[in-house]
Structures are given as C-alpha cells and as structure tokens.
LOGUTI-421923 format. One record per residue (C-alpha): residue in one letter; x, y, z. Coordinates in steps of 0.2 Angstrom, whole numbers, plus 5000, padded with zeros to 4 digits. Layout:
% LOGUTI-421923
- mivex X Y Z
- A X Y Z
...
This chain:
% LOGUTI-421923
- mivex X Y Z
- X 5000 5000 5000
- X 5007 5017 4997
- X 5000 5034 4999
- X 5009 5050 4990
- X 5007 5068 4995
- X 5015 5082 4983
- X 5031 5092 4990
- X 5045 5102 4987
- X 5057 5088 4993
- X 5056 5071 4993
- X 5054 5061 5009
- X 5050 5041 5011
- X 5042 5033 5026
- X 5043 5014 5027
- X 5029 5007 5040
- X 5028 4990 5044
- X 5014 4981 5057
- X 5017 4966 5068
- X 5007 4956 5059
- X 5017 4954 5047
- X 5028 4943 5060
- X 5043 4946 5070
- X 5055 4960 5071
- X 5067 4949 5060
- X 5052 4948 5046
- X 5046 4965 5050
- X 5065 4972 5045
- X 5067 4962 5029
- X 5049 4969 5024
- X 5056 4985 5025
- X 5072 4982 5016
- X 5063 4976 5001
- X 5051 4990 5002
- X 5067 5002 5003
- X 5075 4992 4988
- X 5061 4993 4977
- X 5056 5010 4979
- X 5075 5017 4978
- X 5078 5008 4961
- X 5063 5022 4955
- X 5069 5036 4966
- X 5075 5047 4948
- X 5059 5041 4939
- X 5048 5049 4954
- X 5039 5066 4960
- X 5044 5072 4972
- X 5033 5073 4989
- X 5028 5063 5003
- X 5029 5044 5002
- X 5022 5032 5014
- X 5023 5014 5010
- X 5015 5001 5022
- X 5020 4983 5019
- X 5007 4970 5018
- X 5009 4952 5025
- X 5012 4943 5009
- X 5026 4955 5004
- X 5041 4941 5010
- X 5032 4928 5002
- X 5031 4937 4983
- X 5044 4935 4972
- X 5055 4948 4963
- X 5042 4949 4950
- X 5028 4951 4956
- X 5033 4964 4969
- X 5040 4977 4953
- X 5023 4971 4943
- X 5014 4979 4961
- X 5025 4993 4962
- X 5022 4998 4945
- X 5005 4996 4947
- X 5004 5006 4963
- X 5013 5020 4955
- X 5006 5023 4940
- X 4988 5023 4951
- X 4994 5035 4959
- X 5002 5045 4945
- X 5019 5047 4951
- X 5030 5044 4938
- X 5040 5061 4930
C-alpha cells in the first residue's frame, strides 16, 4: 500500500505492522520496500511517500513485487 502527497522535497516513510511477523520479518519487509522503491527514486515526483508493507510482501517474488509497484505507481500517478 502506498500513499503520495506532493512536496518540494522528497521524503520516504517505510511502515511495517506486527502482523506481518517478527521483528526479523518486519526488517526484511522493510528492506525490500526500501529496495524497490530506491531503484525508482530518479523516475519519481517528488513529495511525501508512505509505504506500508502488507503480510504477503516476504512471500512474493521479485516479480511480482516490481509488477505491484508499478502498478501502485502509475495509480497514483507518480512517475516524471
């Protein structure tokens, strides 16, 4: 899930819940969130980011996570 609101400055928030599992699960959540949206960070507007990790996201492969990300950003119209 991720939410975007329009800035002069670009500033990422990475949220993860306990449900997703323990603090080991809940940090690698967060680095694959980090990853994925880094590798766009020159393709991006910039704004306020926040993305929340769902509980599938350390059972998805590499694919499917970049087809949901491009998904979720071109919803919500983010691309330059």
């Amino acid at each position: 899930m991720a939410f975007f609101k329009p800035d002069e400055e670009l500033k990422l928030a990475f949220v993860t819940s306990k449900k997703i599992g323990n603090a080991v699960q809940r940090n690698k959540a967060r680095r694959r969130l980090r990853a994925f949206v880094l590798s766009y960070e020159n393709n991006i507007k910039t704004g306020k980011y926040i993305f929340v990790a769902k509980e599938k996201i350390n059972e998805n492969d590499f694919d499917k996570l970049k087809k949901d990300f491009n998904f979720a950003f071109k919803r919500l119209e983010i691309f330059k």
